[in-house]
N, C-alpha and C positions, 0 to 999 in steps of 0.2 A: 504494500500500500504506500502510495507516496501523494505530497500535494502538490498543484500546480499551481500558480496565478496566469492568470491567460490573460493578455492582454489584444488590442483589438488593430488587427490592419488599418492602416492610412488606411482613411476612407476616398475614393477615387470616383468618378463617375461611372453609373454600370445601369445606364438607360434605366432607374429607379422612374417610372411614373409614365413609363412609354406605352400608351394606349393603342391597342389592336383592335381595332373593328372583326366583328364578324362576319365576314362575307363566306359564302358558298366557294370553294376552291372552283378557277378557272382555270386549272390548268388537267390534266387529263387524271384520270381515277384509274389504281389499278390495288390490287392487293396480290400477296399471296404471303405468305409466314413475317462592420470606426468612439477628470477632469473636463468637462464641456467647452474648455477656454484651454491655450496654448500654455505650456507651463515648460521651463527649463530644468528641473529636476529629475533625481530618479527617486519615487515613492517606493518605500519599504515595507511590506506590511509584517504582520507575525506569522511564525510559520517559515520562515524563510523564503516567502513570496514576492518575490518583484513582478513590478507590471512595469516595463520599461516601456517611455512615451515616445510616441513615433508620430510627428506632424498633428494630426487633429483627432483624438481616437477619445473614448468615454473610458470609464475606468476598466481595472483590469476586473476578472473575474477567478477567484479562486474554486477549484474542483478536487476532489478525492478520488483516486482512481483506484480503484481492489479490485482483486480477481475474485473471484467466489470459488471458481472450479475449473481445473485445468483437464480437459476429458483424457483420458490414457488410452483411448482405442480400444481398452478392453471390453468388461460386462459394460460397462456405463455410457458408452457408443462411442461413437467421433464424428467430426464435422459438422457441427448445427448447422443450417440453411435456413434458419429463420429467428428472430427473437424469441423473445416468451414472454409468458401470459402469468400476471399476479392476481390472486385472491384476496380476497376482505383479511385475512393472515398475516400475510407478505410475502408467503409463498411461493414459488415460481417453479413454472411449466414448459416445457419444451421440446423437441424432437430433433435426436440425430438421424443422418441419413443413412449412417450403417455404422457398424458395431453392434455390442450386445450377444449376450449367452447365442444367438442363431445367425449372427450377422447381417439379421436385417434392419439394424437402425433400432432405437427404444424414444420413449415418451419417459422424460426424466423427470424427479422433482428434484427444487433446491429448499430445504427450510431452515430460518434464518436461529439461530442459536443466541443466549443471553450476553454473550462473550466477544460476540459479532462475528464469531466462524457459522459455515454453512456446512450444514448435509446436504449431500449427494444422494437421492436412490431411486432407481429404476421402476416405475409405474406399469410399464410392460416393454417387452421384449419382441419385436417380429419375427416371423419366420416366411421366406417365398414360400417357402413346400406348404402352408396352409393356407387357409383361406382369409386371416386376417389380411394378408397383402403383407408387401415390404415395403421397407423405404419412406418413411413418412419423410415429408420436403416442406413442410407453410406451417408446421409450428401445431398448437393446441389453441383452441378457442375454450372458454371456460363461461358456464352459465351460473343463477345465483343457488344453484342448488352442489355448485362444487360438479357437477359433468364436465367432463373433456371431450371435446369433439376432435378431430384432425382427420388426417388423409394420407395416403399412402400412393405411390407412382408407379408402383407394379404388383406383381402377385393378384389374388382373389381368385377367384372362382374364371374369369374370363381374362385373368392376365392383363388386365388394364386398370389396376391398383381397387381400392377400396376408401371408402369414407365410412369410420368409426367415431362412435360412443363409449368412452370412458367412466364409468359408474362408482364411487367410493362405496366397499360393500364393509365399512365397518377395520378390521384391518388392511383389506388390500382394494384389488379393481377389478371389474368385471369390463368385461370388454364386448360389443355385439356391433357387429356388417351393418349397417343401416344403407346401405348402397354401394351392390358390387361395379363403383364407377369411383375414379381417384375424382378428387374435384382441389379448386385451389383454396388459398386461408379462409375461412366462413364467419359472415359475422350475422349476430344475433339478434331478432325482434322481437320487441315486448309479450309478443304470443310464445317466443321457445322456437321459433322458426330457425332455420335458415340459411341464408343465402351464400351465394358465393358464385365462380364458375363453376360449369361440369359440363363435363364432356365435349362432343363436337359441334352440339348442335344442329339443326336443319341443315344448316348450308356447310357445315364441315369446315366452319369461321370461329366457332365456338358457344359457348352460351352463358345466359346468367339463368340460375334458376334458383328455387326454393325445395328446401326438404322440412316438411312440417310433420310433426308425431302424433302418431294412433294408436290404436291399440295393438299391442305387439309389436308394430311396424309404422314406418315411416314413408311417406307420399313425397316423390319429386313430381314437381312442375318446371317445366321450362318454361320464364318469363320471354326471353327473347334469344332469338338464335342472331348472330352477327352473319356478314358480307351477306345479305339477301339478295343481293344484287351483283352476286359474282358475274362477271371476271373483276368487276368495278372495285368492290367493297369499301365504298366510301361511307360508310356505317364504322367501318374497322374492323380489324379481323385480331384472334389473341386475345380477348379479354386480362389483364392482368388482376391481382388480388391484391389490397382485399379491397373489396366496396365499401362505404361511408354513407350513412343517413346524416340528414338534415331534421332542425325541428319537426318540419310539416310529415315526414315518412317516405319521404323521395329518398331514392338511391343514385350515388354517382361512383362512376366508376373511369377507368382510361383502358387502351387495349395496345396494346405494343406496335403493333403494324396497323397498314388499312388508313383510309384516309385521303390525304393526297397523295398523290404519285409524286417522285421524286423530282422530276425536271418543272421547274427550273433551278431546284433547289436541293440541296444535297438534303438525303434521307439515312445515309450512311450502308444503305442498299438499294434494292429496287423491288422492295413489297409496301411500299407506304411509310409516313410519318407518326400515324399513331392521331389516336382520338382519345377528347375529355369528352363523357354523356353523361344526361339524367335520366332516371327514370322514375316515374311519377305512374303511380298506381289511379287506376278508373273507376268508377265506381262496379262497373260489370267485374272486378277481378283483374282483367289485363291490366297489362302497362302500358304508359305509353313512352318512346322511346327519342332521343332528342340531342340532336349532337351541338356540346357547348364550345369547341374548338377545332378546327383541324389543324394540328402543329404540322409547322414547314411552311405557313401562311405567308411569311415575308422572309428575306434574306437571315435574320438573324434570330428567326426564331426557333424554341426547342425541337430536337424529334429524338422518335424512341424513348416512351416513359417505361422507365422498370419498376413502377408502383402503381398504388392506387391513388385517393384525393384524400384531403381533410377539407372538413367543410366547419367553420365557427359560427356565432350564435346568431352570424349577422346574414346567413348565407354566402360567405364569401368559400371560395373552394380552393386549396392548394396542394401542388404537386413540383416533382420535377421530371428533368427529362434528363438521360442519360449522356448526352453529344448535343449539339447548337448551342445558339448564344455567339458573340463574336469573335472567340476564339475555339469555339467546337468542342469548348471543355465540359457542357450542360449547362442545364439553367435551375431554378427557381423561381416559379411563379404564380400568380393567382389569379384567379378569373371570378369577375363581380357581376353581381345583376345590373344593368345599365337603368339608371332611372329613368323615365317613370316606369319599365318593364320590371318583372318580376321573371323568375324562372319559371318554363311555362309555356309564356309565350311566345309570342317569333319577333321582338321587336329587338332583341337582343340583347349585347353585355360584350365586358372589356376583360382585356387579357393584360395585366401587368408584370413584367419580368422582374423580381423581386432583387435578386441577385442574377450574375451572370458570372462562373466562375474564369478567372483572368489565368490561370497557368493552376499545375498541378502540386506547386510547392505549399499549398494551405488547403488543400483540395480541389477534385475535381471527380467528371462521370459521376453524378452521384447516381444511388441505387438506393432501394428497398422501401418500404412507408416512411413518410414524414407521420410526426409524431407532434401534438402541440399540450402546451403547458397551461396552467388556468391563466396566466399576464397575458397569453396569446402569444408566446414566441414560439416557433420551430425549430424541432430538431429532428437531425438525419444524422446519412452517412455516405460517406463516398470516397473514390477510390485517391492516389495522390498520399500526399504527407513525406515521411521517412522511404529513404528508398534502400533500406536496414532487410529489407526482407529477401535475400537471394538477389538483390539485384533489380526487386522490384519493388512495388511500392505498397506498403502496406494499411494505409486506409485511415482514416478521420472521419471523427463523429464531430458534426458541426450545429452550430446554433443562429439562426436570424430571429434578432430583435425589433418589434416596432417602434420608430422614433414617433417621436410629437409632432413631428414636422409630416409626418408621415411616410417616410425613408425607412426602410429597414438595415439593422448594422449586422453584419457578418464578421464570425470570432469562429474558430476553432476550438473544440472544449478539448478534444485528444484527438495525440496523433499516438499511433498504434508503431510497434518498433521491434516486434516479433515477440518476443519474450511477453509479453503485454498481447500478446495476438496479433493477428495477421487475417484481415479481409472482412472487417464488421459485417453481420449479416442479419442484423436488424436491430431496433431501438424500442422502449415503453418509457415512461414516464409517471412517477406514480403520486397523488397529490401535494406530494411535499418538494416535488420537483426533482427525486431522486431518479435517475436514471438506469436501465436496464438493458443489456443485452447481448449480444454472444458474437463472438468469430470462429470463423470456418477454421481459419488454421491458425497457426503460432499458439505460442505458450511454452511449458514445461514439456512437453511430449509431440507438439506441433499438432496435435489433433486439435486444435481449440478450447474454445474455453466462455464462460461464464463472467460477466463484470460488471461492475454498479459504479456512477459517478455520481459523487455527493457533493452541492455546491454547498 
């Protein structure tokens, strides 16, 4: 465990407040896969934290960094590919993608000790050769009754993964198939539903749907299948995970490809830019389906989102994107309801580039869910920082804060240095502002590991 004070990049221009119209893509549709005031000193704080001042920056920020668990590849798995999930406890939840007594990946807990060490221990264990599936990949969803939900990437009954429920049965877990189909992270509605992607859907673009519980058994609906309109799929194709409610019951989601076609504009391939949608439930049951973006829209905007949105209390919706921006490093951005429109309608709404990252030495590419805090700041993660790791670069968890002015300030809370891990692969947040979440690799053992940052 050690402390940091982080202090804050010269703040520089980064198109903070540059409004994007939404217009209909005209170009051809195709799918397929920054003290407030200048100071001359160096501030010292306790703890042995310097914030050293750099041109115009706000103060520094001190953070705690500990590992919780460092995975050994053995019973207890390796390689997380997703965050985790806390309880009313503090408890924490999560999935490797292999290791464990069968070596297909387990569903871990961590629970927090009076001394501030953590236990480790194994929830379940997969096996291909059965029918649970193997491989869980998107982590655990956790309802208020203490069930885990997750998903699996192969194995089952048809070899195309599984989506499981997790039951506390008093000492251990009872485990039951609720759908021999892998699907991605799933999040939860007030009924115990729910959502996420699954499977291919109609058009073999993907889908978002619903799994609600019965008796004994569990009902999928598919709300909407994506690229309806193949070869075009300017709807998007890929749905990424996880989706995000708003107050009203709307869902928003992003999908990795799909959208616009690349030229005139780099896509970083030639399957689409990638879409922001809502979806807004009908009175008859259906949805209705709505696209809020198509990234690639102007020279410098994002494409290829690796996540889903957050959306705050205002309707405001926020994501990143993996590559664009002016340097092709990703973005950071948010897309508002345009007054007097509301989301909904067709009168539209604005796309503002929050951050745009400038080079990979304080980060860049980011990945995974953005994450926000009760102040409304976000956190993520993305690839850049130390380049301690084999020669490459081992990844930063970052923070944008909203100014007064209405600017957001960009800081680095860690940069990861192997030993510390290697490859952030996702973030939580939990109401004291304490941070959570795990890397693929580095550590003690390089299999990854578990960590919390306490401001």
């Amino acid at each position: 465990m050690w402390a940091s004070c982080i202090s804050f990049r010269p703040f520089h221009p980064l198109k903070v407040g540059v409004i994007v119209r939404a217009t209909p893509p005209s170009t051809p549709l195709r799918a397929s896969g920054m003290k407030t005031r200048l100071t001359r000193e160096v501030l010292a704080t306790t703890f042995a934290c310097t914030l050293i001042l750099l041109v115009s920056i706000s103060p520094g920020w001190c953070a705690t960094f500990k590992v919780l668990h460092h995975f050994t590849g053995g019973d207890d798995g390796f390689s997380p590919s997703w965050g985790v999930a806390q309880d009313s406890q503090g408890n924490l939840f999560g999935t490797t993608g292999g290791g464990g007594k069968f070596q297909g990946g387990v569903v871990f807990e961590l629970s927090p000790n009076q001394d501030g060490t953590w236990n480790e221990t194994t929830v379940h264990d997969f096996n291909f050769s059965s029918d649970e599936g193997s491989g869980p990949a998107t982590g655990v969803t956790l309802d208020d009754k203490g069930n885990l939900y997750g998903s699996t990437v192969s194995g089952g009954p048809n070899d195309s993964g599984t989506t499981f429920e997790l039951s506390p049965n008093g000492g251990g877990w009872t485990i039951s198939v609720i759908l021999n189909n892998g699907a991605g992270h799933m999040i939860l509605d007030k009924a115990g539903d729910l959502y996420g992607p699954f499977g291919p859907g109609d058009y073999l673009g993907g889908a978002v749907g619903r799994l609600s519980p019965a008796t004994n058994e569990w009902t999928y609906t598919a709300l909407y299948s994506f690229c309806h309109n193949r070869p075009l799929c300017s709807d998007g194709i890929e749905p990424n995970e996880p989706l995000a409610w708003d107050t009203a019951g709307n869902l928003y989601g992003t999908t990795f490809h799909g959208g616009i076609y690349p030229y005139p504009f780099p896509c970083a391939d030639n399957q689409g830019c990638g879409v922001a949608y809502q979806m807004r439930p009908r009175p008859d049951g259906t949805w209705a389906y709505r696209i809020l973006h198509w990234f690639g829209a102007f020279p410098t905007d994002g494409v290829l989102l690796n996540g889903g949105l957050v959306v705050d209390s205002k309707g405001n919706v926020y994501g990143s994107t993996g590559v664009g921006g002016p340097t092709f490093s990703g973005t950071v951005f948010k897309l508002s309801p345009k007054p007097p429109g509301q989301w909904g309608q067709t009168i539209g709404y604005s796309q503002t580039q929050l951050y745009t990252f400038p080079d990979c030495a304080q980060g860049c590419g980011p990945e995974n869910p953005l994450v926000m805090d009760k102040a409304g700041s976000i956190y993520g993660t993305a690839g850049g920082g130390n380049t301690s790791c084999g020669g490459f670069y081992c990844g930063v968890v970052f923070r944008l804060s909203p100014q007064r002015d209405g600017t957001w300030k960009y800081m680095v809370v860690h940069k990861f240095n192997w030993s510390d891990g290697q490859g952030p692969a996702g973030i939580t947040v939990d109401a004291n502002g304490n941070l959570f979440g795990t890397t693929r690799a580095g550590g003690q053992f390089n299999h990854g590991l578990v960590f919390e940052i306490t401001p």
